[in-house]
C-alpha positions as CSV (number, residue, x, y, z in Angstrom):
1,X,-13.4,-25.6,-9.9
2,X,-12.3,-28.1,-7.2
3,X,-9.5,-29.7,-7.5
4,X,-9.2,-33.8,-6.7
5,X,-7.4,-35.0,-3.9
6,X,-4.4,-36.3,-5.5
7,X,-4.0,-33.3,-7.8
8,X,-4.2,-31.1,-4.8
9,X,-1.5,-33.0,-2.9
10,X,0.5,-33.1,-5.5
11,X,0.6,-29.6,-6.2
12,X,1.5,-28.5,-2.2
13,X,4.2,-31.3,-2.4
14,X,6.0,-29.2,-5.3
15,X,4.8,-26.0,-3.6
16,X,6.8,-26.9,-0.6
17,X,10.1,-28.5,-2.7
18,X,10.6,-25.5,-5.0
19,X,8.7,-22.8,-4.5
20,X,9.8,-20.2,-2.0
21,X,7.1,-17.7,-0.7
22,X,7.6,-14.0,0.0
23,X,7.7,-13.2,3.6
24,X,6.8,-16.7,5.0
25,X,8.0,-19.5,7.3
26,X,9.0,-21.9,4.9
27,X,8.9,-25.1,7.2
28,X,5.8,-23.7,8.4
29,X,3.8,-23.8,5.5
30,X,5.1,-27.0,4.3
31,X,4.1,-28.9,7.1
32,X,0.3,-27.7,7.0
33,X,0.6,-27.0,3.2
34,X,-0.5,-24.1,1.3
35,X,-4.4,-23.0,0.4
36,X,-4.6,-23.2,-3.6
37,X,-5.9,-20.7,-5.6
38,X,-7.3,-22.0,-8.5
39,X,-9.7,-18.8,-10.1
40,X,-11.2,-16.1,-9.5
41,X,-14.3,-14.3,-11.0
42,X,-15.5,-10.5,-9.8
43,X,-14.9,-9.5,-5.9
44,X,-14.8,-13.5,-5.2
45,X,-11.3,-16.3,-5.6
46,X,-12.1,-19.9,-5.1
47,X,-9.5,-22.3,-4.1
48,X,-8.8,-25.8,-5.0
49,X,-11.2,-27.5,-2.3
50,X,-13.9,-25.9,-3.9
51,X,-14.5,-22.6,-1.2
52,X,-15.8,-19.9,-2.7
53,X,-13.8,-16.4,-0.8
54,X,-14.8,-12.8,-0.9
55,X,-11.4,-11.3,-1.7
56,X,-11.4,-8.2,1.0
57,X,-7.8,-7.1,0.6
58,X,-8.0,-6.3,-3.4
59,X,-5.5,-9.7,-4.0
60,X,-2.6,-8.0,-2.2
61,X,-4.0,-3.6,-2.3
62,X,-4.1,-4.3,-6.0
63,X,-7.3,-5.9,-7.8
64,X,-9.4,-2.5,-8.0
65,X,-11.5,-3.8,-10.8
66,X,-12.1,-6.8,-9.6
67,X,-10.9,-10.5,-11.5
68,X,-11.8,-11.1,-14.9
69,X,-11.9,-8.0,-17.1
70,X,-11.8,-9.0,-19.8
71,X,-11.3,-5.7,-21.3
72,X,-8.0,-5.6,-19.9
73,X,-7.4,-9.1,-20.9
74,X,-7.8,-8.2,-24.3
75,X,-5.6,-5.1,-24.9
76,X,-3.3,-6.8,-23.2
77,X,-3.6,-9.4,-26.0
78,X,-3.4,-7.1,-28.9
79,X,-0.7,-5.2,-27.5
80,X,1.1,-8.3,-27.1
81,X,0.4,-9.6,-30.4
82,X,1.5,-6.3,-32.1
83,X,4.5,-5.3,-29.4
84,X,5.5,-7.4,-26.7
85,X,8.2,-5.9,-25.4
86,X,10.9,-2.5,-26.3
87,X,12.8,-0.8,-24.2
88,X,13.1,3.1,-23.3
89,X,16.9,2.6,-23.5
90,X,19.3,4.1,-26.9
91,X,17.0,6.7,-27.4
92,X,13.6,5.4,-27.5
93,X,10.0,5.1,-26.9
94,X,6.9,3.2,-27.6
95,X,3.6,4.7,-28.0
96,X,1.5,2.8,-25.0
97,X,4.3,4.4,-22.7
98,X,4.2,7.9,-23.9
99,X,0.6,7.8,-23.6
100,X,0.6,6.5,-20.2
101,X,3.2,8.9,-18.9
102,X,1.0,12.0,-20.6
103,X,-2.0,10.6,-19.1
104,X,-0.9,10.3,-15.8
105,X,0.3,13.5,-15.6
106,X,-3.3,14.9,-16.0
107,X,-4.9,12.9,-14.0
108,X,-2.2,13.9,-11.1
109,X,-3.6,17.4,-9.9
110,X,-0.9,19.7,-8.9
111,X,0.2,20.7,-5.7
112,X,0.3,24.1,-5.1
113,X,2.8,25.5,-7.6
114,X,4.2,21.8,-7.9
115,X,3.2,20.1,-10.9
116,X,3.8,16.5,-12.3
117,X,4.5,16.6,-15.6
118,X,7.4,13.9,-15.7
119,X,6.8,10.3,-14.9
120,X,9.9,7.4,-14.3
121,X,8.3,4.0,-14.7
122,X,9.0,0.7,-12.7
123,X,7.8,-2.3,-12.2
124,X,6.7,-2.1,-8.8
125,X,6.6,0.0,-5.5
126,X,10.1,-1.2,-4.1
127,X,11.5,-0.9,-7.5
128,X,9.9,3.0,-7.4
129,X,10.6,3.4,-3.8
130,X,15.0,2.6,-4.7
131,X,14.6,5.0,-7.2
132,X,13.7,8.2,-5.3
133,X,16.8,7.4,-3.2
134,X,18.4,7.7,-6.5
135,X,16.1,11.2,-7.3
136,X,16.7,12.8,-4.4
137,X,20.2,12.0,-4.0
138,X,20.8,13.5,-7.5
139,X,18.7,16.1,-7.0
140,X,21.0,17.3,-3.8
141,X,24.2,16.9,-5.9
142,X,23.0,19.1,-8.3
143,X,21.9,21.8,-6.2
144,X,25.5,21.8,-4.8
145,X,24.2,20.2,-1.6
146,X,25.6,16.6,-1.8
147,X,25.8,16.5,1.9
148,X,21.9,15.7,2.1
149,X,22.1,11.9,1.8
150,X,19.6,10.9,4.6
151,X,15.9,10.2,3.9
152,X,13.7,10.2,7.3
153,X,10.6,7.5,7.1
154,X,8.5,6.1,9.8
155,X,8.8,3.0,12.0
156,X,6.3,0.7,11.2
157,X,5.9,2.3,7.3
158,X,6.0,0.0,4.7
159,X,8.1,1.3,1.4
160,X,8.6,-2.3,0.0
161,X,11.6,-5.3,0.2
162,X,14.3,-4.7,-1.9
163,X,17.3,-3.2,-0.3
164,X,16.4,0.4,-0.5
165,X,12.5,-0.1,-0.1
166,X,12.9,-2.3,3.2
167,X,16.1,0.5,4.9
168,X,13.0,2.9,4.1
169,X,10.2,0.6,5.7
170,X,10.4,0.5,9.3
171,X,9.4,-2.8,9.9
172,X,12.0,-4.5,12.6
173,X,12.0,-7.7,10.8
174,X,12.8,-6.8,8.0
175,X,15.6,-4.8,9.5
176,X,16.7,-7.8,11.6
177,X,17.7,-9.9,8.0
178,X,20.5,-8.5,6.2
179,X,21.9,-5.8,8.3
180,X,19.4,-3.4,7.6
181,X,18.6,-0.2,7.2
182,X,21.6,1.2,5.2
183,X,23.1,4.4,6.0
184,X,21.2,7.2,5.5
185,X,17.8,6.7,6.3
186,X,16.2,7.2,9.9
187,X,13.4,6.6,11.4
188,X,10.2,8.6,13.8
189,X,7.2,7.8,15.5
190,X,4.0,6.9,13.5
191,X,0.8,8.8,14.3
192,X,-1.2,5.7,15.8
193,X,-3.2,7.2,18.3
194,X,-4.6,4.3,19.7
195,X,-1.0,3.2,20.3
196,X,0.9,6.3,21.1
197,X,-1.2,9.1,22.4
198,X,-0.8,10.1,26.1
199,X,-3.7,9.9,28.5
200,X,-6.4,11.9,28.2
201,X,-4.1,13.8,24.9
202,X,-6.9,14.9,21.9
203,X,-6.3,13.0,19.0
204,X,-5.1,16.3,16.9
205,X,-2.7,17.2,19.7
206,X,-1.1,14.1,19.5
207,X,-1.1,14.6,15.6
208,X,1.0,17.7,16.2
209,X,3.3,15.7,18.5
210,X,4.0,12.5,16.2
211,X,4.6,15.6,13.3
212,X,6.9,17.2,15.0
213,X,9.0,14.2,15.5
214,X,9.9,14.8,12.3
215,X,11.2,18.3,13.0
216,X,13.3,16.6,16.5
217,X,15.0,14.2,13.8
218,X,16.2,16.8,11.3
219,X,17.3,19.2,14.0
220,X,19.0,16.0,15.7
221,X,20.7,14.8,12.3
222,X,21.7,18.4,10.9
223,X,19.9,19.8,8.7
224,X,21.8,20.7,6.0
225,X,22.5,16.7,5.8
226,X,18.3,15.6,5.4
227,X,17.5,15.2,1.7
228,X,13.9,14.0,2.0
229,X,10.7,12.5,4.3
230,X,9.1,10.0,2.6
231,X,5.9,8.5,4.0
232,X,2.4,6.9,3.2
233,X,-0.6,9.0,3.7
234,X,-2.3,6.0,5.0
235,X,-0.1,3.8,6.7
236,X,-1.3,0.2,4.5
237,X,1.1,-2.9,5.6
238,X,1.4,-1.5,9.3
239,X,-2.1,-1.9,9.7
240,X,-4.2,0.6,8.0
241,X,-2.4,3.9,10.4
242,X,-5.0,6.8,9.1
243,X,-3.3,10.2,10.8
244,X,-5.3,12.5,12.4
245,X,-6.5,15.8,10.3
246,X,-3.7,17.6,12.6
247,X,-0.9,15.6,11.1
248,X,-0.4,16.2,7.8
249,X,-0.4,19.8,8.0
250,X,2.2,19.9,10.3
251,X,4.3,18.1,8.3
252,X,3.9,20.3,5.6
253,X,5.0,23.2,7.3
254,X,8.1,21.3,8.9
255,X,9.1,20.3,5.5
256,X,8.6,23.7,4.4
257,X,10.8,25.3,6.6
258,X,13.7,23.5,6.4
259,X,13.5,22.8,2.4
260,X,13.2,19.0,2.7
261,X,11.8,17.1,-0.3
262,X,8.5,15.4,0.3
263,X,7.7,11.6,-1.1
264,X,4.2,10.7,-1.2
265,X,4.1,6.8,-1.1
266,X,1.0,6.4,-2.9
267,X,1.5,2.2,-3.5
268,X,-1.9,2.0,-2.2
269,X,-3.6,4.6,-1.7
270,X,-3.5,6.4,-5.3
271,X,-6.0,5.7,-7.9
272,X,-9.3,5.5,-6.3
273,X,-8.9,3.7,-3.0
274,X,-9.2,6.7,-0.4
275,X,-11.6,8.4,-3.0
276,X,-9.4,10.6,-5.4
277,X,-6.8,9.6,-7.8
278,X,-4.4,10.4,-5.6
279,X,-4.7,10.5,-1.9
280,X,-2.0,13.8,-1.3
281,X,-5.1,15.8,-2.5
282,X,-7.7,14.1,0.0
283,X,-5.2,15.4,2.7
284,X,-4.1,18.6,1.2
285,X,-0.2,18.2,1.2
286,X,2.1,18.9,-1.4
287,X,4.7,16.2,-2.2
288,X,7.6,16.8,-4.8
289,X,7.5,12.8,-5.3
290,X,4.9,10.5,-5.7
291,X,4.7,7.0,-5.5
292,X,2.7,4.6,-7.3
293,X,2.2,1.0,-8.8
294,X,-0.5,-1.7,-7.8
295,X,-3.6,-0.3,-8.6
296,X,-2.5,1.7,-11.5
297,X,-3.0,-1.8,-13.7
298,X,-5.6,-3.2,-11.0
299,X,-3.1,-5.8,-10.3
300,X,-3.1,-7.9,-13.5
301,X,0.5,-6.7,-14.8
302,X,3.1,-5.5,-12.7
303,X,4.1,-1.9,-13.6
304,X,5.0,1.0,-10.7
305,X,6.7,4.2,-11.3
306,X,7.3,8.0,-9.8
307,X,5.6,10.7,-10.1
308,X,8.4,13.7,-10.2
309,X,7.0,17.4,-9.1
310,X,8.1,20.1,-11.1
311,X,11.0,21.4,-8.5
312,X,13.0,18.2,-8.7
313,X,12.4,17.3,-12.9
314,X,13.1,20.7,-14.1
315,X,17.1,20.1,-12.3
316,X,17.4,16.6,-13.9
317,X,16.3,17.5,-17.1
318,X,18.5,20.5,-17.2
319,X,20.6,20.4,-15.2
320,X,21.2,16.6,-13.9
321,X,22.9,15.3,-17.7
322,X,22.2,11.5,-17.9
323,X,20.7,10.5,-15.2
324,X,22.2,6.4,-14.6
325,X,19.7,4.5,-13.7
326,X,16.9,2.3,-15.0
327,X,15.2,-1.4,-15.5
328,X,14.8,-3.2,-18.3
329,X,10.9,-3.2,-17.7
330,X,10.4,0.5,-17.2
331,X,7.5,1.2,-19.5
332,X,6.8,-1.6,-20.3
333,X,4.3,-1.9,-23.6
334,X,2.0,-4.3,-21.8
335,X,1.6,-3.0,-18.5
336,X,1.4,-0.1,-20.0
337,X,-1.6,-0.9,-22.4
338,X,-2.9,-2.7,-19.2
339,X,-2.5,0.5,-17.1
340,X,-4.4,2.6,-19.2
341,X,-7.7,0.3,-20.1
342,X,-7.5,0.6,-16.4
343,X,-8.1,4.1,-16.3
344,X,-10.3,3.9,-18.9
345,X,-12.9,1.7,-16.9
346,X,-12.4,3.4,-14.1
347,X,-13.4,7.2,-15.4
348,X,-15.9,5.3,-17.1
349,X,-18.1,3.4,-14.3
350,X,-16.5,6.6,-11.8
351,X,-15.2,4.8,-9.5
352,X,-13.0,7.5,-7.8
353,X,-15.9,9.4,-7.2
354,X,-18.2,6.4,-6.2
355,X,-15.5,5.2,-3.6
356,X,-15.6,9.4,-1.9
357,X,-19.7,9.8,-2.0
358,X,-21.0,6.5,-1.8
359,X,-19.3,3.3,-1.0
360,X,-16.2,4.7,1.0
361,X,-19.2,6.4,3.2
362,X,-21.2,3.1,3.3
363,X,-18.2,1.2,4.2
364,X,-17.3,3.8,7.4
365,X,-20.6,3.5,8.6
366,X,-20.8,-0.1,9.1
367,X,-17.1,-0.7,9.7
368,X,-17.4,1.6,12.5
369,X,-20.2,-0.7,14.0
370,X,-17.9,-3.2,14.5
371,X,-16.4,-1.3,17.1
372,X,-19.3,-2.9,19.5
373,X,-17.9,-6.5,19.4
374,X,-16.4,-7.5,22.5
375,X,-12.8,-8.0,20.8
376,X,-12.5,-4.8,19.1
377,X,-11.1,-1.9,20.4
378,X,-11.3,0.5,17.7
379,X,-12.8,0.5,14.1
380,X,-11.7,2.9,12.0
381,X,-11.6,3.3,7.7
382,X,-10.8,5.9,5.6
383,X,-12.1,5.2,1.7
384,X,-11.9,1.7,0.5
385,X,-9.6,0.8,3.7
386,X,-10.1,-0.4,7.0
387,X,-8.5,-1.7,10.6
388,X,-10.3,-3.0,13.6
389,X,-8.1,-3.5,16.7
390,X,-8.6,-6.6,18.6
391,X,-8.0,-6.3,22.5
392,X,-8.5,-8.7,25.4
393,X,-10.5,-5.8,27.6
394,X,-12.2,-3.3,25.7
395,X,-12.9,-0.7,28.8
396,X,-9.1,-0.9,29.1
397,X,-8.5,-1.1,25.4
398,X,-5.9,-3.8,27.0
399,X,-4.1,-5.9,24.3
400,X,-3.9,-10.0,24.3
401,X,0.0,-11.1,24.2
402,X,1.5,-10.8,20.8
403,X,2.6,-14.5,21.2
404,X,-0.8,-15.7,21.5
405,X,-1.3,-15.0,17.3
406,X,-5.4,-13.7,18.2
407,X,-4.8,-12.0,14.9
408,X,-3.6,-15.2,12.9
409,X,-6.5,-17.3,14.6
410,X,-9.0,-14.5,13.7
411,X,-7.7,-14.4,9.5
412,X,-8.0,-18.3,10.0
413,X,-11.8,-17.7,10.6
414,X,-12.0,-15.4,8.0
415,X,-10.6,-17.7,4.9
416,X,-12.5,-21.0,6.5
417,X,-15.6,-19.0,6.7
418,X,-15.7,-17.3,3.3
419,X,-13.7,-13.5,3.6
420,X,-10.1,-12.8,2.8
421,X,-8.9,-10.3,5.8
422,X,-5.5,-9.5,6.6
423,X,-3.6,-9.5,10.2
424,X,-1.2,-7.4,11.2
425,X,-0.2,-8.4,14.5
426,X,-3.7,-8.3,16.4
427,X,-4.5,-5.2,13.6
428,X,-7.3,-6.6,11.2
429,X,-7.6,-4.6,7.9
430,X,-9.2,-5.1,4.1
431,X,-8.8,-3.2,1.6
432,X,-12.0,-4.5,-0.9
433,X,-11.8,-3.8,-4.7
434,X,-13.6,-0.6,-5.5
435,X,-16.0,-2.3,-7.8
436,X,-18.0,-3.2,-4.8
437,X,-21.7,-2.3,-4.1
438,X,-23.1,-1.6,-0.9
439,X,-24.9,-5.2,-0.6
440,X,-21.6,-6.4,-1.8
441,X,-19.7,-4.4,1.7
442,X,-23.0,-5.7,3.6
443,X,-22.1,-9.3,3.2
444,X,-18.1,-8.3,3.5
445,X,-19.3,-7.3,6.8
446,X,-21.6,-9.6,7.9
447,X,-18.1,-12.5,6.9
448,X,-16.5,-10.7,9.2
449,X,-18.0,-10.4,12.2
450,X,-19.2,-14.3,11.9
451,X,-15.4,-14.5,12.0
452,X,-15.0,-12.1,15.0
453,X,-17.9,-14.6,16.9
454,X,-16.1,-17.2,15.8
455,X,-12.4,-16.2,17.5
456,X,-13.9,-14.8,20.6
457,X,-15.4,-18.3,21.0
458,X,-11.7,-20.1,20.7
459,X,-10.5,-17.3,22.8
460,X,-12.5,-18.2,24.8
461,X,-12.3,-21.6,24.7
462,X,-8.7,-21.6,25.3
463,X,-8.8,-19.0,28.2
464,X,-7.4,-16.1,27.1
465,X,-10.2,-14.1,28.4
């Protein structure tokens, strides 16, 4: 459905008056005016100039079923029809929200002795993300440790925009706006080889090494003063960072020894998109926290929440009293309804398992192909996500100046030629719905190397090479 010339004008004018988009140049986008999205339908959205897009990053990590359901569209009808909207305040619940809690906490598989039995619902991943500041910090008080304020994260970790969520992130622009972080969270190295490894160091040796930062920064803080290290398994908005097989081990035993709490933030990668529900199990860690919210309703209604391990609930339930703190959308009926039809078709059309044996595989195989174009330095994927590296001199793995924006030229291709691919700096990832078939990551793949082709010859062009 394109949209006529006059309508479409009309609608960036008011886009640019009004509306004010989340992490965006605002005169920026005015002045070449935003690309409309007027539909969608399966793996594809169409904007209002009539292009039809293959949607490669999920809408935003989230659309995991793909657009148009309409099984999810109708519960979330009849739930609306017969209860919009309660509360979990003055002593009450709602079924659709006691069954989501109880089915969530046997879907999560424990962790070791850990299990999670208790779930605290949100409405998104920086809304779940301020409230394990809130858990742990209780948690410490109550064990008679209220010294152990400080929550260690990485640099370049993404743990979402609200006040607590972006002091967690370590993302220096976000830092830069609004004196940022706040006391008591730090900051360590993030295990990007490509990036940080020494010459000729293995990739599992450097693993050790960017885990053991982690053990420098509690000895260097105190710690009797470190309540918790809170990290994604696969590193999503700093460019799809998979750790090598050394890494998370070693942070499980640093953790271990000095009796830290460990948060899983599982935004992204929980429910199907590394190939298990959730992705602490792919890597064999055991978290006392776990993150969640995008892909738990595929996207279509914001919900989020924690995951709380046994060691921390059993204190605040009997121990911790009232524990203050809430929203006025945790568990909500509707994302709640929409959360579990989601699970529904998922177990049904087994998608977990598809994305481990079959697709995710698929995927690795021809992703990793990539890795011959003359721009890209390293292709690498892990499930149903995946970066490619673009460098000016592959033999050097040399990288083009950040101000050039190759990356922003390169997604440019991709959304004028027909794929949706995100950049992070000169960092190229998707993250495709899980619905996909292997022709479907066949043509995702041929998309973007036309785009690569395509960027090489402006680089090109322009002399960059």
């Amino acid at each position: 459905m394109s949209l006529d010339t006059a309508t479409l004008e009309r609608l960036r004018g008011q886009d640019a008056a009004h509306y004010l988009h989340p992490f965006t140049d605002s005169r920026e986008l005015a002045a070449i005016g935003a690309r409309v999205i007027t539909h969608a339908e399966g793996i594809y959205v169409f904007d209002g100039e009539g292009r039809k897009i293959l949607d490669g990053m999920s809408g935003l990590w989230c659309v995991n079923l793909g657009y148009g359901r309409r099984e999810i569209a109708d519960a979330v009808h009849r739930q609306m029809l017969e209860l919009p909207y309660y509360n979990s305040f003055f002593q009450t619940t709602h079924p659709r929200a006691v069954e989501l809690a109880t089915r969530l906490a046997t879907l999560a598989p424990a962790a070791g002795e850990t299990r999670f039995d208790h779930v605290f619902f949100s409405s998104s991943g920086s809304e779940s993300n301020d409230t394990n500041i809130r858990l742990v910090r209780r948690y410490w008080d109550l064990m008679g440790q209220p010294q152990r304020k400080t929550l260690i994260s990485r640099w370049n970790g993404y743990h979402g925009s609200t006040i607590g969520g972006a002091s967690l992130s370590g993302m220096s622009g976000m830092h830069s706006q609004g004196d940022l972080p706040i006391p008591g969270v730090a900051h360590i190295m993030q295990p990007f080889a490509f990036e940080h490894a020494h010459p000729g160091e293995s990739r599992d040796d450097f693993g050790l090494r960017a885990a053991r930062a982690l053990e420098e920064k509690i000895l260097e803080l105190g710690p009797d003063t470190v309540a918790a290290f809170i990290a994604e398994p696969v590193q999503g908005a700093g460019g799809v960072i998979i750790p090598p097989d050394s890494y998370w081990p070693e942070i499980q035993r640093i953790v271990d020894k000095y009796g830290i709490l460990l948060i899983s933030d599982e935004v992204i990668c929980a429910f199907g998109r590394l190939g298990h529900w959730f992705a602490y199990e792919k890597f064999g860690y055991r978290p006392d926290l776990v993150t969640f919210a995008k892909g738990v309703t595929s996207g279509y209604v914001p919900l989020g929440g924690v995951m709380v391990g046994s060691r921390v609930a059993k204190v605040l339930v009997e121990q911790g009293g009232e524990f203050n703190h809430g929203y006025t959308y945790s568990g909500h009926p509707v994302a709640c309804q929409a959360a579990l039809t989601t699970l529904d078709i998922m177990q049904a059309e087994g998608l977990v398992e598809r994305v481990r044996s079959d697709t995710g595989p698929w995927l690795a195989q021809g992703f990793a192909a990539l890795a011959d174009h003359p721009l890209v330095g390293l292709a690498e994927s892990c499930g149903m996500v995946a970066g490619l590296q673009l460098v000016r001199d592959r033999a050097s793995n040399t990288l083009f100046d950040s101000a050039l924006g190759v990356g922003m030229l390169c997604r440019g291709h991709c959304f004028n030629n027909g794929v949706i691919m995100r950049a992070v700096g000169d960092r190229m990832i998707i993250a495709p719905p899980l619905v996909m078939t292997r022709s479907d990551i066949d043509e995702l793949l041929r998309l973007i190397r036309h785009a690569l082709d395509l960027t090489l010859a402006d680089v090109r062009a322009r002399g960059w090479l």
